[in-house]
Structures are given as C-alpha cells and as structure tokens.
C-alpha positions as CSV (number, residue, x, y, z in Angstrom):
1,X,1.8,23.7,49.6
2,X,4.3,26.5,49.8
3,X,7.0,25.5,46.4
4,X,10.0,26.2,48.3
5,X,9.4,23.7,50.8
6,X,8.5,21.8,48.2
7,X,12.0,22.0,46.8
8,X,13.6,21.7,50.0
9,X,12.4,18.6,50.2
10,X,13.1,17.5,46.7
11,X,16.4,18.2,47.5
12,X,16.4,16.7,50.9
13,X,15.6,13.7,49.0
14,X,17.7,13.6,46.1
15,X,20.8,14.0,48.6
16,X,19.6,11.2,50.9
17,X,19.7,9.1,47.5
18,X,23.4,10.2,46.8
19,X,24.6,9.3,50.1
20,X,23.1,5.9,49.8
21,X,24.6,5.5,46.3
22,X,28.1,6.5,47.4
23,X,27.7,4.4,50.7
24,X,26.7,1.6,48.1
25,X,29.8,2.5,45.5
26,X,32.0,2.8,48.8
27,X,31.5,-0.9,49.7
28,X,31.5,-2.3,46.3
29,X,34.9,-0.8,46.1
30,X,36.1,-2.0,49.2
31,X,35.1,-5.3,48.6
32,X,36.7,-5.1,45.1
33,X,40.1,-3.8,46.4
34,X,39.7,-6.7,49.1
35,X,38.9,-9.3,46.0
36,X,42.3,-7.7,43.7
37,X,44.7,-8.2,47.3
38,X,43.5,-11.8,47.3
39,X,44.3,-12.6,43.8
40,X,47.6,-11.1,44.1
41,X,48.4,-12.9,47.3
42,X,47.1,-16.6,45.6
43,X,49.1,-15.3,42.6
44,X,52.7,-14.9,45.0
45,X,51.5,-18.0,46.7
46,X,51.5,-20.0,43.5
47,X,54.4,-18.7,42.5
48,X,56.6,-20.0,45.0
C-alpha cells in the first residue's frame, strides 16, 4: 500500500470525525440556547 494514500485517508477520516463532532457540539448548543430562552421566558412569566 502506497503511504501517501495511506495518509490521505487517515486524514479523510480524521476530518469526517470532526464534522460529526462539530455537527454533534452544534446541536447540543442549539438545544442548550433553546433550554436558557425557556428558563428566561418561565422566569418573566413568574414574575408577573
């Protein structure tokens, strides 16, 4: 096996596994910004 296709593929690989992490991070942040806005809003509704 030729060891720069070897390492293109590593590569290939290791970015795959970064987009999936950042796609992963992406959602847990959304879902955490989407958590803080609904404590804030219960928050103002309790308030009044």
């Amino acid at each position: 096996m030729d060891p720069l296709l070897y390492n293109d593929r590593l590569l290939i690989s290791v970015l795959k596994v970064i987009e999936v992490i950042k796609y992963n991070l992406k959602l847990h942040i959304d879902c955490f910004d989407f958590y803080l806005a609904n404590k804030q809003r219960n928050l103002r509704i309790k308030r009044m």
